[in-house]
C-alpha positions, 0 to 999 in steps of 0.5 A: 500500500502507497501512502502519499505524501501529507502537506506540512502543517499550517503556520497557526498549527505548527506555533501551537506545537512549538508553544505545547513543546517549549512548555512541556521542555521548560517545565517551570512556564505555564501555558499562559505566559508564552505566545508567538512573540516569546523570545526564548532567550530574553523573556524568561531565565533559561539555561542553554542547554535547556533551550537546546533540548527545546529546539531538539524537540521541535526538530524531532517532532516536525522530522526535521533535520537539526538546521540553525538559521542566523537569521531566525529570530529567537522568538516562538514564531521565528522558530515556527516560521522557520520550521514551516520554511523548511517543511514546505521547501522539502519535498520529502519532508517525512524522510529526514533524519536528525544529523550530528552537530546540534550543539555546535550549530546551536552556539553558532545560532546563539551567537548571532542573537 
């Protein structure tokens, strides 16, 4: 049996995923006080390598191979745009898998910020 391949989420479903996984990831933040404009860097006391595991999760969870983009905003819909970016772009995006790299990729993205 083929299956077809399924379109990426919408924007709107997609900042809802990314605010559900940065609350469940950063365990101290309640629901209520993240919205897209939540810059992940600035607005709450976090260290980075609880960011780090954030964005794994966001990566693992779209099947998302492990990307930074300096010019990603580190806000809830920066990172959201971004993840919608990169699944429209990618024809194959149920077929990605996760490469080596993240936490020298993820200084690079904190330091541009």
């Amino acid at each position: 049996m083929e299956t077809k391949p399924q379109a990426p989420p919408s924007k709107e479903e997609i900042t809802e995923i990314v605010i559900d996984i940065f609350v469940r990831e950063i365990a101290f933040i309640d629901r209520s006080e993240v919205s897209k404009n939540t810059n992940i860097l600035d607005d709450f006391k976090i260290y980075y390598d609880d960011i780090s595991l954030f964005l794994l999760a966001v990566f693992r969870h779209f099947n998302m191979q492990i990307i930074t983009n300096p010019d990603c905003p580190p806000t809830i819909e920066g990172i959201s745009n971004f993840v919608f970016t990169h699944l429209s772009a990618d024809k194959n995006f149920e077929e990605r898998h996760i490469h080596k790299g993240l936490w020298r990729r993820f200084l690079s993205w904190m330091q541009a910020h």
